[in-house]
N, C-alpha and C positions, 0 to 999 in steps of 0.2 A: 504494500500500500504506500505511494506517493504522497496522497495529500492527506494532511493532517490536520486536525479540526484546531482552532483555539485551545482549548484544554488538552487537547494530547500532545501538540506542538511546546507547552507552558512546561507540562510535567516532563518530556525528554531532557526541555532545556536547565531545568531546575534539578535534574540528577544527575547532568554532567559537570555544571555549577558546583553543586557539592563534593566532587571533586579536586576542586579548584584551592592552591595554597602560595595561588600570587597574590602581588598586589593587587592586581584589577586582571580580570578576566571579562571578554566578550566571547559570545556566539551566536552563529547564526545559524537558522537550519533551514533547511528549504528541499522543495520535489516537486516533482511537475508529472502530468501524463500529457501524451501527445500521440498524435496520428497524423498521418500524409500518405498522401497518392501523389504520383510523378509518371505523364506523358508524354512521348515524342514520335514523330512522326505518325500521327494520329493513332497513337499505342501504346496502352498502358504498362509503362518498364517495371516501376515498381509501387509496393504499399507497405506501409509499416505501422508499428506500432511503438511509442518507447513509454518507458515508467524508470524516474528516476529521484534520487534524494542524495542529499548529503548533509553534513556537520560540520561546519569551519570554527577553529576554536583562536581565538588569541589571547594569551595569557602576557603579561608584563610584570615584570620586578625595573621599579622605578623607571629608568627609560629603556631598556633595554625590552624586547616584544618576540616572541616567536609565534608561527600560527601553523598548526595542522589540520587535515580533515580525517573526515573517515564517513564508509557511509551502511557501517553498523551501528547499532543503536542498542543493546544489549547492555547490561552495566559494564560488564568485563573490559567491552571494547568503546564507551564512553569514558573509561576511567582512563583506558590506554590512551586517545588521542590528548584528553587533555594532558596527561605527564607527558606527552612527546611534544607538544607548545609547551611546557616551561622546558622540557630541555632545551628546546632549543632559542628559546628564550636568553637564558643563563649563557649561554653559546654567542649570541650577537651584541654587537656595539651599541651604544647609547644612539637613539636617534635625537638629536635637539629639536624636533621639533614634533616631540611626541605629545598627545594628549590626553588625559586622563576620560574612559568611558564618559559619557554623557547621564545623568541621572533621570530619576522619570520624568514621560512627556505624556504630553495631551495628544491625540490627533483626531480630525475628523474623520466618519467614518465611512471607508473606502466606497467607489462606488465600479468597481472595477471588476466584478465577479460576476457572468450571464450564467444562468444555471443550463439554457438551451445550448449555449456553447461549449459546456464540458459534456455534453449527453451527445454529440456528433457520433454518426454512427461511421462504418467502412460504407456501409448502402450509400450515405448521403454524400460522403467525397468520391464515390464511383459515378452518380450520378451529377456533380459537378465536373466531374473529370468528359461525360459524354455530352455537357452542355457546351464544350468547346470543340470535342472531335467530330460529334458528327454534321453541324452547320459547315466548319472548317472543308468535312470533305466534301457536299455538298457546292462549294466556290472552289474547288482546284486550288486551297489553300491546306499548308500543316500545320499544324499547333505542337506546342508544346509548353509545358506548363507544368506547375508546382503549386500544392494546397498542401497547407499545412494547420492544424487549431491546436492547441494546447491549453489546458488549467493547470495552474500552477500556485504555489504558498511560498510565504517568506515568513520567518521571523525573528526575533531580535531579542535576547536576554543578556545581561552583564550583572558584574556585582555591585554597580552603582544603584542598580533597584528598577533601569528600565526592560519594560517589554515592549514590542510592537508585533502586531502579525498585519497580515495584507494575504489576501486571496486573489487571484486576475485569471481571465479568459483572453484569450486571444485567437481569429484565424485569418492567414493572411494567403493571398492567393495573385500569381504573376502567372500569365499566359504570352506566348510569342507566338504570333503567326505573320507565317512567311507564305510567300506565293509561289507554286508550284514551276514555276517559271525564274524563282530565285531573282523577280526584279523588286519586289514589293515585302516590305513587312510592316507587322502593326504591333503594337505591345499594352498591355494593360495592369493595373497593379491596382489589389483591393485589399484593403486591411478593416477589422474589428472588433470590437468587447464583444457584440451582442451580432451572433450570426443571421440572426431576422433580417437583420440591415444588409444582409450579399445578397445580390442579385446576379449569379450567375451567368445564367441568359445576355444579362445586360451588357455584362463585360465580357464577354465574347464576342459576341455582337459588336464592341467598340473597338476591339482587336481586329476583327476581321475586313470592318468595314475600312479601318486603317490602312490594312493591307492591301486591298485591293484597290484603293485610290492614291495609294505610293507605287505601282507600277511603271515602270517606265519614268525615273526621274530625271527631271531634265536640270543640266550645269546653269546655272548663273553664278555672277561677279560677286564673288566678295564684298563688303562692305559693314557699313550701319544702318542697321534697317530698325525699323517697328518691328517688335514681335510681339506676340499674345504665348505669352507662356503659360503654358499650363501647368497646374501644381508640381506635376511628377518630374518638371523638367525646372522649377524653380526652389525646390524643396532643400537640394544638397547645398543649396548657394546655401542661403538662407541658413541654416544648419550650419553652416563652417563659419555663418558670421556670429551665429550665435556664441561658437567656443570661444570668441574673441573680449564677451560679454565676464571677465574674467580680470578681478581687482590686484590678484598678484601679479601678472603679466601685464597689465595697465601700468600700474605702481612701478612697476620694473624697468618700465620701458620698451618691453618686447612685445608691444601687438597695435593693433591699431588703435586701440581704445585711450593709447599713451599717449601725452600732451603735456611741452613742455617741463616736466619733473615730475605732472600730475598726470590726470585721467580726463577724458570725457561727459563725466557724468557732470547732466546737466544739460550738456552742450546740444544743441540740434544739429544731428550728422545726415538726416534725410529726408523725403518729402513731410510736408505736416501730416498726410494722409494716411500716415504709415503708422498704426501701433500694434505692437506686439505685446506678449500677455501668457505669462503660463497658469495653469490653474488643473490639480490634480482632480478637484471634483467636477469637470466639465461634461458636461453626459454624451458628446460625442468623443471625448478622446482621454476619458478617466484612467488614472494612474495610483499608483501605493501612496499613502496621503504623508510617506515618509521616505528618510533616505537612506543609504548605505550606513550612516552613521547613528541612526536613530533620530535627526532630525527631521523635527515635523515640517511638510509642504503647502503652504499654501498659495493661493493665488497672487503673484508678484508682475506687477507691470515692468517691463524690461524697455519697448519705447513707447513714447504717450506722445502723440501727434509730434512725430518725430525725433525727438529728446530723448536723449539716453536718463534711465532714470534711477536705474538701479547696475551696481557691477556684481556679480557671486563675491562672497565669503566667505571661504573654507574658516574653521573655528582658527584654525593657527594663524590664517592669515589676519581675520577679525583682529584676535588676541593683539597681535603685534599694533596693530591701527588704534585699538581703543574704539572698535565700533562691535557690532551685534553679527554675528554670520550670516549671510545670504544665502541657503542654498540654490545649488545649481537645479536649473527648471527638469521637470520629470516629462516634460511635453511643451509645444510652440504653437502658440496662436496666432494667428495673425488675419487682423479685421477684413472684411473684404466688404464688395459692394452688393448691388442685387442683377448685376449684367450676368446674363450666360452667356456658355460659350458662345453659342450663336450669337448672341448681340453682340459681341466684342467684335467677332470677324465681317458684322453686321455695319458693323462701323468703321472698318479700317479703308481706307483708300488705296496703302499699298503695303503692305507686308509680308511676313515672316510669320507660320505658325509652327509652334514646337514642341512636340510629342515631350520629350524626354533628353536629359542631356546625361552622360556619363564621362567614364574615365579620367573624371575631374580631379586635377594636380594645383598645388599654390605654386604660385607664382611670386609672389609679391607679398608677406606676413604682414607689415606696415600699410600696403592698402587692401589690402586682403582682394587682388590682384589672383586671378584664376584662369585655366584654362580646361578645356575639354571639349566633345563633340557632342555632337544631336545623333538621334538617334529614332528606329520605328516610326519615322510618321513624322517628315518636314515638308510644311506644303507652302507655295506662293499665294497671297489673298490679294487681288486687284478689284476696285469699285465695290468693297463689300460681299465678294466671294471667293470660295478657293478655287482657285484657278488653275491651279496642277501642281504635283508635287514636284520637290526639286533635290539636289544630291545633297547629303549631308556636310555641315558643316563643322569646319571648329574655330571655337569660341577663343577670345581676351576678354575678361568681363570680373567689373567687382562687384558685388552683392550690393554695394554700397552707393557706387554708380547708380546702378539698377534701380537703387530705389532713389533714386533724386531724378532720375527721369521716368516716371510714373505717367502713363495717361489717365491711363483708370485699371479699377479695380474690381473685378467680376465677386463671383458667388467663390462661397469656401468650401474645400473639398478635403475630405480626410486622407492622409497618404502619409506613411511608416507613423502613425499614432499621433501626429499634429495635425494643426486645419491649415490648409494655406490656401487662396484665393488664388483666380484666374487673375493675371497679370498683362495688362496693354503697355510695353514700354519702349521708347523712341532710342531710337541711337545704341542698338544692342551692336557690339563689335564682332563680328564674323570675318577671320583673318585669311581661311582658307577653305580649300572643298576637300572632301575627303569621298573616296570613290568606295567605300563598306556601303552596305544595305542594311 
């Protein structure tokens, strides 16, 4: 058995504790159960099953910390991992910037557990799995694809007195379909707490129909165009600006957020339209209402009409400042408008639309300066339509930029467990063509 209830999770944790003859002792236990089916070339290659747990223990004597696992639960071999963290505790160097457990905390209560999502059967990823091959073959298109769901538990005891648990669901499902002609592909990516919310059919359907209007892509010139990005291909920027959102690396001097001997915070680095927001109890993208350390999450503005407003806080960093800890966001919001897709490309006169970008590299830490290509599905929109697909691109582009040249800002779409809106934006740099499909 993987998952473990509140009170059986408390009592493993509290008879390994009583083993414990450090100063301060942490652990964490956690299991997950999980399924997946995996197709290609419109054939089901594999399915599985996994069920797993573990115990990670850290024990300390003053600064000096070692940590073991094990993923017996038995007294015998409860007792064994903790003595093998203080050996090897007793074993390693003082770290200076060690901290002492956290004691108890409050947190709100999770909202991150679909009880329909942990009851997925093998029938129901079988029959997501024929939701994309037999349309697919159907249009002289192959799919292939990956569906994954899992529930899963975490929880948290020390000898300072805190506990936390958290329970989550999750199914996340990526489909490629390519044209049988190898001139065309389309891509798709759905993630969820609550699997009510997949629609199958639908994103297949958006995959396919991808694919077969990327056939035959035709070269155009590089340049700076409009593009309408859409979440899946705006997501990773976004994401690598967030890590930047980080008070020791500001303070330090090494990221962008650094300014002058100081930080940003404060400062407006982007359009007014732009604010961003995490927030663990959001009901489309709910998260553990805590963190790896035991601290508790709540909802923290990160930009407020375009103003940096907050930077993270690890406790050591805090400590050294004389200020309170930020934790780092468990999830990325970011506001959007009420345009759809269609209105955006409804309204362009001449651009760039773009499925998805990958193989994204930094370029540049200080402007947080990126590059990478488009991918599945880059189409030309002239007079407010798409007009034909054209060859992929790759990108010079900062997140940053990006958002100081905003047109507008569509509907929000959930993608890797954040919301991110559809994106109209002017002057996107596209440096070269790149001849992949």
């Amino acid at each position: 058995m993987a998952i473990y209830t509140k009170e059986e999770a408390r009592r493993i944790l509290e008879k390994a504790l009583s083993f414990s003859t450090a100063d301060a002792c942490e652990l964490s236990l956690g299991g997950s159960e999980s399924g997946n089916i995996r197709y290609a070339r419109n054939t089901v290659s594999t399915s599985g099953y996994r069920s797993n747990q573990n115990l990670a223990v850290t024990s300390s004597f003053g600064k000096q910390s070692g940590s073991a696992t094990i993923d017996e639960f038995d007294d015998a071999s409860l007792e064994k991992v903790v003595k093998r963290a203080e050996e090897l505790a007793k074993l390693s160097p003082e770290n200076p910037e060690f901290m002492a457990p956290l004691g108890p905390q409050t947190y709100d209560e999770p909202k991150s557990f679909i009880e329909s999502t942990a009851n997925i059967t093998p029938e129901f990823r079988a029959k997501v799995a024929a939701s994309s091959i037999n349309p697919a073959s159907e249009k002289d298109v192959t799919a292939a694809g990956f569906l994954n769901d899992s529930s899963g538990f975490r929880a948290l005891l020390n000898s300072n007195g805190l506990f936390a648990y958290n329970k989550s669901t999750d199914v996340d499902f990526t489909v490629t379909m390519r044209t049988n002609d190898g001139t065309g592909s389309g891509w798709v990516s759905r993630d969820f707490n609550d699997v009510s919310k997949f629609d199958a059919d639908e994103a297949a359907k958006v995959a396919i129909d991808k694919a077969v209007m990327s056939r035959e892509a035709r070269a155009i010139e590089p340049g700076k165009y409009t593009v309408i990005l859409e979440p899946a291909a705006s997501v990773d920027l976004l994401r690598n600006m967030s890590r930047a959102f980080n008070a020791r690396t500001a303070d330090e001097g090494r990221s962008f957020m650094s300014k002058d001997g100081g930080t940003k915070l404060g400062q407006k680095i982007v359009d007014e339209r732009v604010n961003i927001w995490s927030d663990p109890l959001h009901p489309e993208v709910p998260t553990s209402t805590w963190n790896g350390e035991g601290m508790p999450l709540k909802k923290t503005s990160w930009i407020e009409n375009g103003v940096v407003k907050n930077l993270a806080y690890d406790r050591f960093w805090a400590k050294e400042k004389g200020t309170d800890p930020v934790p780092y966001p468990s999830n990325f919001i970011m506001a959007g408008g009420d345009a759809s897709l269609a209105d955006l490309i409804k309204s362009t006169k001449r651009g760039i639309l773009v499925t998805r970008l990958w193989y994204i590299r930094g370029v540049d830490p200080q402007t947080l300066l990126y590059t990478g290509l488009t991918r599945d599905g880059t189409f030309y929109i002239e007079n407010g339509e798409i007009r034909y697909p054209v060859k992929n691109f790759r990108f010079n582009e900062s997140p940053i930029i990006m958002l100081n040249n905003l047109e507008e800002l569509g509907q929000q779409v959930r993608i890797n467990g954040n919301l991110i809106p559809y994106m109209k934006v002017r002057d996107f740099t596209f440096t070269s063509l790149s001849d992949a499909v």
